[in-house]
C-alpha positions in Angstrom: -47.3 -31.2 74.0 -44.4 -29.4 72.0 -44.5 -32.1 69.4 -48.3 -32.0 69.3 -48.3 -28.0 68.3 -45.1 -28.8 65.8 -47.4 -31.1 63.5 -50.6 -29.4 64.0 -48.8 -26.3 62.7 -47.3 -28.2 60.1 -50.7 -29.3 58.9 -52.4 -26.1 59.3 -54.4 -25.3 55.7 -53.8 -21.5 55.9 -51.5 -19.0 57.5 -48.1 -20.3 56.6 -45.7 -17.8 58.1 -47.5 -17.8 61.2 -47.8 -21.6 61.4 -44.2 -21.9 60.5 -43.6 -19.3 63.4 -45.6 -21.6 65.2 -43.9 -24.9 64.5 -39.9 -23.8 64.9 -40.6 -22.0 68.1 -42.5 -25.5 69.6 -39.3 -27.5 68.2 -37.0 -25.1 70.3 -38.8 -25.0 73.0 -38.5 -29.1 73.1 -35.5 -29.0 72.5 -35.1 -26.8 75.7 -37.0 -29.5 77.6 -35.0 -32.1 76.6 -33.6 -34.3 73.3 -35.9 -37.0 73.4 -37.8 -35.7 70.6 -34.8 -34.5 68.5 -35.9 -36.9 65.8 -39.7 -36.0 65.4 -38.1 -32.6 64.8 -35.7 -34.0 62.0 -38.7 -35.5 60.5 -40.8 -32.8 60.7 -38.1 -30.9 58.7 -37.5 -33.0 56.2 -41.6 -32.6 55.4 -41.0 -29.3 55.2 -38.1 -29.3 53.2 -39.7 -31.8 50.6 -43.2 -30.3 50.7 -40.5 -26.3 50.2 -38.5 -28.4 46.8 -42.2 -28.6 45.6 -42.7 -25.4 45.4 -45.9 -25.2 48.0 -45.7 -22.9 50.8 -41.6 -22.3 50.8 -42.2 -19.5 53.4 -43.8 -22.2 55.9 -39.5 -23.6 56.1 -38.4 -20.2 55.9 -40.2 -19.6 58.6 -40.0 -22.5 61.0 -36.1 -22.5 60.9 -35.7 -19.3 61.9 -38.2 -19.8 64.7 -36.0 -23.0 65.3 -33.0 -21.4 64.9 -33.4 -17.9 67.2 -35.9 -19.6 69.7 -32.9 -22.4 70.8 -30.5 -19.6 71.0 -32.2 -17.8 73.3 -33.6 -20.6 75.3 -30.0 -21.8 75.5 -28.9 -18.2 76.9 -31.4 -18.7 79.0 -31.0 -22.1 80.9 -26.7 -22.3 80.9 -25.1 -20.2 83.4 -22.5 -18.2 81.6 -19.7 -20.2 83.0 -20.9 -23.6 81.4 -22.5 -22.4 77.8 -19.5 -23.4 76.2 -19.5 -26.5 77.7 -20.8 -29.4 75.3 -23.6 -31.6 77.0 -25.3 -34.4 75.0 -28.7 -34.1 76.7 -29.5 -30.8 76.9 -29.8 -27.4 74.4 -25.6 -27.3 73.7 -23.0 -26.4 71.5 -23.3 -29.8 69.8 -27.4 -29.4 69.6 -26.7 -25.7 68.2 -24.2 -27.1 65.9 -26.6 -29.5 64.5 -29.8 -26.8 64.2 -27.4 -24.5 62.5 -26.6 -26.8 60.2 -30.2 -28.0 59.0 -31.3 -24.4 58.9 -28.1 -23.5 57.0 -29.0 -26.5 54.0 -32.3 -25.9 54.4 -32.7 -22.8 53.5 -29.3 -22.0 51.0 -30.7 -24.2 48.3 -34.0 -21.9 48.4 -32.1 -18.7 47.8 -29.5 -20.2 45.0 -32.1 -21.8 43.5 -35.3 -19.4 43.9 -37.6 -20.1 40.9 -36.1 -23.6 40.3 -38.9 -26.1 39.2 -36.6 -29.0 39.8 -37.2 -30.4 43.0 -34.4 -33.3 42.7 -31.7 -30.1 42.0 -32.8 -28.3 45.4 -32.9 -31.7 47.7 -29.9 -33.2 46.5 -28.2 -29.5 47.6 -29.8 -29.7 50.7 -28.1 -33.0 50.9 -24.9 -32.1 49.7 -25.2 -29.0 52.3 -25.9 -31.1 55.2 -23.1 -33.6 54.7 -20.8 -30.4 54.4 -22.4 -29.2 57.1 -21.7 -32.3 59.7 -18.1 -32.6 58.3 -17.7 -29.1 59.7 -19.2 -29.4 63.1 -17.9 -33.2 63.6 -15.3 -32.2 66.0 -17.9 -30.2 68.2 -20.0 -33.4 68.2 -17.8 -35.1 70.4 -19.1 -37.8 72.3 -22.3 -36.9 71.5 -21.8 -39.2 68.8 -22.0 -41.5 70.9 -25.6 -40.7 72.5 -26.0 -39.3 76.2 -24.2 -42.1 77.4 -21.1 -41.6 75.9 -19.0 -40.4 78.7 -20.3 -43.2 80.9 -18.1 -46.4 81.8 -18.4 -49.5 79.6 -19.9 -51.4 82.0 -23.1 -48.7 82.5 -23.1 -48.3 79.0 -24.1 -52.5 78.6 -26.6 -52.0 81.2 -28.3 -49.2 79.8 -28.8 -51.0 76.3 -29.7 -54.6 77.9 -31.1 -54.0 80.7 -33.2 -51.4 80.8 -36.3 -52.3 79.3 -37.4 -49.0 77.5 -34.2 -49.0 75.8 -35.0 -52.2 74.1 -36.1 -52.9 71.0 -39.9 -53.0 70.7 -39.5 -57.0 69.7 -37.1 -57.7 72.8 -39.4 -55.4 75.1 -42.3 -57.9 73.9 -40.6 -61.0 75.1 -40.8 -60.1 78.7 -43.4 -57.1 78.5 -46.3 -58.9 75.9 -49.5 -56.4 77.3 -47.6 -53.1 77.7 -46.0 -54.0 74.2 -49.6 -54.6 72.8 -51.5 -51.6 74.7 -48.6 -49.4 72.7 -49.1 -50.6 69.6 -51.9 -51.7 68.7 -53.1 -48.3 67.7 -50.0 -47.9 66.0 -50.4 -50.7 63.6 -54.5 -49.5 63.6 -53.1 -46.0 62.5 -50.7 -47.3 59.6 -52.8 -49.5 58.5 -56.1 -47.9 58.4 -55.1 -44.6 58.0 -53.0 -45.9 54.9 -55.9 -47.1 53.5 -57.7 -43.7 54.3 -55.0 -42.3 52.5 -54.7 -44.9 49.7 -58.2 -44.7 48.5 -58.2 -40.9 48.1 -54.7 -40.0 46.7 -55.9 -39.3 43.7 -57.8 -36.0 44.8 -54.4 -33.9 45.5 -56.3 -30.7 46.0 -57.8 -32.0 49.1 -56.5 -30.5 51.9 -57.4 -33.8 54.5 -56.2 -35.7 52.5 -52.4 -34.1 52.2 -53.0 -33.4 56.5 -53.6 -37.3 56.9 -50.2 -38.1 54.1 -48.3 -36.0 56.5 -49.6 -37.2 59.4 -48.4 -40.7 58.2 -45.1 -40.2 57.7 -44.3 -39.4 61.1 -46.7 -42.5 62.1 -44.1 -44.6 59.6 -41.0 -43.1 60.5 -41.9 -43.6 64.6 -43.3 -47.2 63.8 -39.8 -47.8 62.2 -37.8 -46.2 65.2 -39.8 -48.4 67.8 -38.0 -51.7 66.2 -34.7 -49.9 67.5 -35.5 -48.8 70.7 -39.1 -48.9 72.2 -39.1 -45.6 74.1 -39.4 -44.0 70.6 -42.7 -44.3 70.7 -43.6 -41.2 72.1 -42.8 -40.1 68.8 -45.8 -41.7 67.0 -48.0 -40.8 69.9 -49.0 -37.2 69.1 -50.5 -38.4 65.6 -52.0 -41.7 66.4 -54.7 -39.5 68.0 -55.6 -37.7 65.0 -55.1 -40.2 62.6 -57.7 -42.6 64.2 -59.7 -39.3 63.9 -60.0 -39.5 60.4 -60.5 -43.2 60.1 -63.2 -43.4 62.6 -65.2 -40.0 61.5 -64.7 -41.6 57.9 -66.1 -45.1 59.1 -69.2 -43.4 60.8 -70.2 -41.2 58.2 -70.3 -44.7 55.5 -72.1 -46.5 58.7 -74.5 -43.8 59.0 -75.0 -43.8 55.4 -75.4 -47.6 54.8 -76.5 -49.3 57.8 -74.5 -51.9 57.3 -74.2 -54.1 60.5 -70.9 -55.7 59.0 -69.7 -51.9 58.5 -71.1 -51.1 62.3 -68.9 -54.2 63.6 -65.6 -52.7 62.3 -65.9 -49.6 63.2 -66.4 -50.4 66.9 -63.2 -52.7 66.6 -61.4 -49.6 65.2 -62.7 -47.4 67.8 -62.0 -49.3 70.8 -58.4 -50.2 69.3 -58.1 -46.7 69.2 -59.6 -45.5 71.8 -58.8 -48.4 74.8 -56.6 -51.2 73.7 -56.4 -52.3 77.4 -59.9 -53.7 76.5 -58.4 -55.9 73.5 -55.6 -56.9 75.8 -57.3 -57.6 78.9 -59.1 -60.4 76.6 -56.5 -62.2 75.1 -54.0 -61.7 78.5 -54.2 -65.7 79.2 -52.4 -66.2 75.8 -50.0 -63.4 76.5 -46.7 -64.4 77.4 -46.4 -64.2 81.6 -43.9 -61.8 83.3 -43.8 -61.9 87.0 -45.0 -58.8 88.0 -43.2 -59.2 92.1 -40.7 -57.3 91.4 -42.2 -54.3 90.1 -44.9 -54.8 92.9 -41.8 -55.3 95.4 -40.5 -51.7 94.7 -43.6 -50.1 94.8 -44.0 -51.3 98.6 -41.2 -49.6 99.2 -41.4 -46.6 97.5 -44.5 -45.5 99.3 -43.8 -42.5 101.8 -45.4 -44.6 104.8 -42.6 -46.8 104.3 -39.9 -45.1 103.8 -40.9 -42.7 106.8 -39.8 -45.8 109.2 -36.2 -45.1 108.0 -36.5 -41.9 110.2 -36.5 -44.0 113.5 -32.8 -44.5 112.2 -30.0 -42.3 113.3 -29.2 -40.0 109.6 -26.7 -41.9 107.6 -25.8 -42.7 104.3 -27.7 -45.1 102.2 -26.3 -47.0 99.2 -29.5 -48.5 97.7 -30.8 -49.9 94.0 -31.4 -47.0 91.5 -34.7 -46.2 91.9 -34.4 -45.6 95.5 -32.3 -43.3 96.0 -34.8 -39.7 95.5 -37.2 -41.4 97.1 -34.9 -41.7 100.6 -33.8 -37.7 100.0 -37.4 -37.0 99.5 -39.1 -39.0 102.5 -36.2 -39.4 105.0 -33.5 -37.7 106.4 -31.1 -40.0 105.3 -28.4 -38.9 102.4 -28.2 -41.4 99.4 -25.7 -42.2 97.1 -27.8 -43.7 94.2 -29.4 -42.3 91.4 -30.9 -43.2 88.0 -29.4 -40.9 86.3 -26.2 -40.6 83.9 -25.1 -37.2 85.0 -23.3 -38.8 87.5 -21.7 -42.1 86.7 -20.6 -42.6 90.4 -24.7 -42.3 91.7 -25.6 -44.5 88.8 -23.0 -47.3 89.1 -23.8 -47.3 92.9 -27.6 -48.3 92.3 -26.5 -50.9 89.4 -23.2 -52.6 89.6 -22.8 -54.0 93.6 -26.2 -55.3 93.0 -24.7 -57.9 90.4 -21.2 -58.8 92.3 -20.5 -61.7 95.1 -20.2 -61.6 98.2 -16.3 -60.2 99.1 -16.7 -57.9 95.7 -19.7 -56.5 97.2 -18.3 -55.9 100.4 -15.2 -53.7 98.4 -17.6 -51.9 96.6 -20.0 -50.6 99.4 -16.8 -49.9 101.9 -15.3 -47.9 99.1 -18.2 -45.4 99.1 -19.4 -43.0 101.7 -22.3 -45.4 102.9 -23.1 -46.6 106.4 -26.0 -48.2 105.6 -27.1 -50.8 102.7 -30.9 -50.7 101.8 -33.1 -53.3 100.0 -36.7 -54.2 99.2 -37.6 -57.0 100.9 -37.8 -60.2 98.5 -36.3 -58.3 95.4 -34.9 -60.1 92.1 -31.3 -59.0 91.3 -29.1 -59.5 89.0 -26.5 -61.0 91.0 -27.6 -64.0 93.3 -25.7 -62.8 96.3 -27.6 -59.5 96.3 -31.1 -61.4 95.8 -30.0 -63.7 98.6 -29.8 -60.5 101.0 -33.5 -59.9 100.2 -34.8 -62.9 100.9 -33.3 -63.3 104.4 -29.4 -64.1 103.9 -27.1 -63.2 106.7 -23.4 -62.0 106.3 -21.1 -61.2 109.1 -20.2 -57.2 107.5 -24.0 -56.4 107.7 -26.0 -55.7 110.6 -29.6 -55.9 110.5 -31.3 -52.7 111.5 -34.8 -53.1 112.8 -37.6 -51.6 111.4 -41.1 -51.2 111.7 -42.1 -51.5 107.8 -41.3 -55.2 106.8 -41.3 -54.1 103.3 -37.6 -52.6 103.7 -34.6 -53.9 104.7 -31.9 -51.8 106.2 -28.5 -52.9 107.1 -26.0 -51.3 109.0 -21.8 -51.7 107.9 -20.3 -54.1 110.5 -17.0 -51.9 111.5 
């Protein structure tokens, strides 16, 4: 939603200031929410800062980075106690995130005041440039392992997981291999936008006065930019999908109004293939699924079964304990049971992380270590899961081992076992 109000702003024909007010005050409060967009921001910058060396509408970047610049401030006084401000964290509004808004505002905005009534734009962005290498070189050491990305703090062995086998983390290439029909629901439109909007674009450069047409240039750059970052990690996607939407706008108002006016049936015929690649890829997908690439889907439909409340509510017949289960379990039992759990999907706590990924991939004896080592009394697993160690999968499917004591239930989708003492 925040990046959504960022680029409208951005593209807004009139009211500068208050649009730049606008934009750096959404990009803060993003930022407040979380990082993940932390690069649509840089992007939507660098517009600025280009569209500033130009000479049109300099007080549109004046504005947003001192929206940008106050509104994280106080939204960081705001969400860290006292105690822990001071306290770099890599995935939240920080020291090293201040660090790094200060320093874009900082080149940013110098080059406009040394340079104020400089008609070279090449002069005022290679100072920004110059500034913002100065800039980083200064606040390097705050950086810390958040050069690293939020995972920097976390053993090597999480680390590997997080970059091979989770699959959002993928490439968008390596997600297809295993993930063909989400991959093409995603970007389809993506390649529709670039493509068609480029030709939008393309075929009306020449009127530069046109206030669309600079709205729809903007617009794909951050379509381009996010299409490049979803080759590196597929997640980034999000990125492209607040101006998808209003690019296929354009091209599908532009393609009606020619239809309208010709009548052409050829015209007619790709405009509905625009509009429903748009508008409901699913439809495009759903037809060509049977030459799609086939991923099991048991798995997924495994953990869902046990994820339901229903299910997990037969884990109350159970005296309490305390559960070590896979990942994505672990809420779920706090939520539905009264049960403790020591696994979580989340890198805040390396210890709840490791214990819903790494005894899931050891042997037998190693297992055993592991899960004695913790607090647990109880192992839990979805009935028939794929692991990715074989001794693990074995359990699912109906393996006995002398150290684990079946516990009855009355769900069959869950399996719960005791610790042999």
């Amino acid at each position: 939603l925040m990046m959504l109000v960022m680029v409208l702003a951005i593209i807004w024909p009139d009211g500068a200031k208050r649009a730049g007010l606008v934009a750096g005050l959404s990009a803060a409060f993003s930022l407040a929410v979380g990082l993940e967009s932390v690069l649509f921001i840089v992007v939507a910058g660098l517009v600025l800062v280009v569209r500033s060396a130009m000479r049109a509408e300099r007080s549109r970047l004046v504005a947003f980075c001192i929206a940008l610049v106050v509104g994280s401030c106080l939204l960081w006084l705001g969400q860290a106690p006292p105690a822990t401000r001071l306290i770099p964290v890599c995935d939240q509004l920080s020291t090293p995130m201040l660090g790094l808004v200060s320093v874009a505002v900082v080149a940013s905005l110098l080059p406009l005041l040394i340079l104020r009534g400089s008609d070279r734009p090449a002069m005022i962005l290679g100072a920004t440039v110059v500034l913002t290498g100065g800039g980083l070189s200064v606040v390097w050491p705050l950086l810390g392992l958040c050069i690293l990305g939020p995972y920097g703090n976390l053993p090597e062995a999480l680390q590997i997981y997080i970059s091979t086998s989770i699959v959002e983390a993928k490439p968008a290439l390596v997600y297809a291999k295993t993930n063909a029909a989400p991959a093409f629901i995603f970007l389809l439109p993506v390649f529709a936008a670039v493509l068609l909007g480029g030709w939008r674009w393309f075929s009306t450069k020449h009127d530069t006065s046109c206030q669309e047409n600079i709205a729809l240039g903007t617009l794909l750059v951050f379509c381009v930019c996010g299409l490049g970052l979803v080759f590196y990690q597929m997640r980034t996607v999000n990125m492209v999908a607040t101006v998808v939407p209003m690019i296929g706008g354009v091209v599908m108002a532009q393609m009606l109004a020619s239809y309208l006016k010709n009548r052409d049936a050829l015209q007619g015929l790709l405009m509905l293939g625009a509009q429903i690649t748009f508008i409901a890829p699913t439809l495009i997908v759903t037809s060509i699924l049977p030459f799609l690439p086939n991923a099991s889907q048991t798995d997924g439909q495994s953990l869902a079964d046990c994820r339901t409340y229903a299910s997990l509510q037969s884990l109350n017949d159970v005296p309490s304990g305390t559960i070590l289960s896979h990942g994505n379990l672990g809420a779920s039992i706090i939520w539905a049971t009264h049960h403790d759990a020591l696994s979580a999907p989340y890198h805040r706590s390396a210890a709840a992380l490791g214990n819903g990924i790494l005894p899931f991939a050891m042997e037998d004896t190693e297992m055993e270590k592991y899960i004695r080592d913790t607090a647990s009394t109880h192992l839990l697993l979805c009935r028939d899961q794929t692991f990715d160690g074989a001794f693990a999968t074995s359990l699912a499917a109906g393996a006995q081992v002398n150290w684990l004591v079946p516990v009855p239930l009355d769900d069959d989708a869950l399996m719960l076992f005791a610790l042999r003492t």
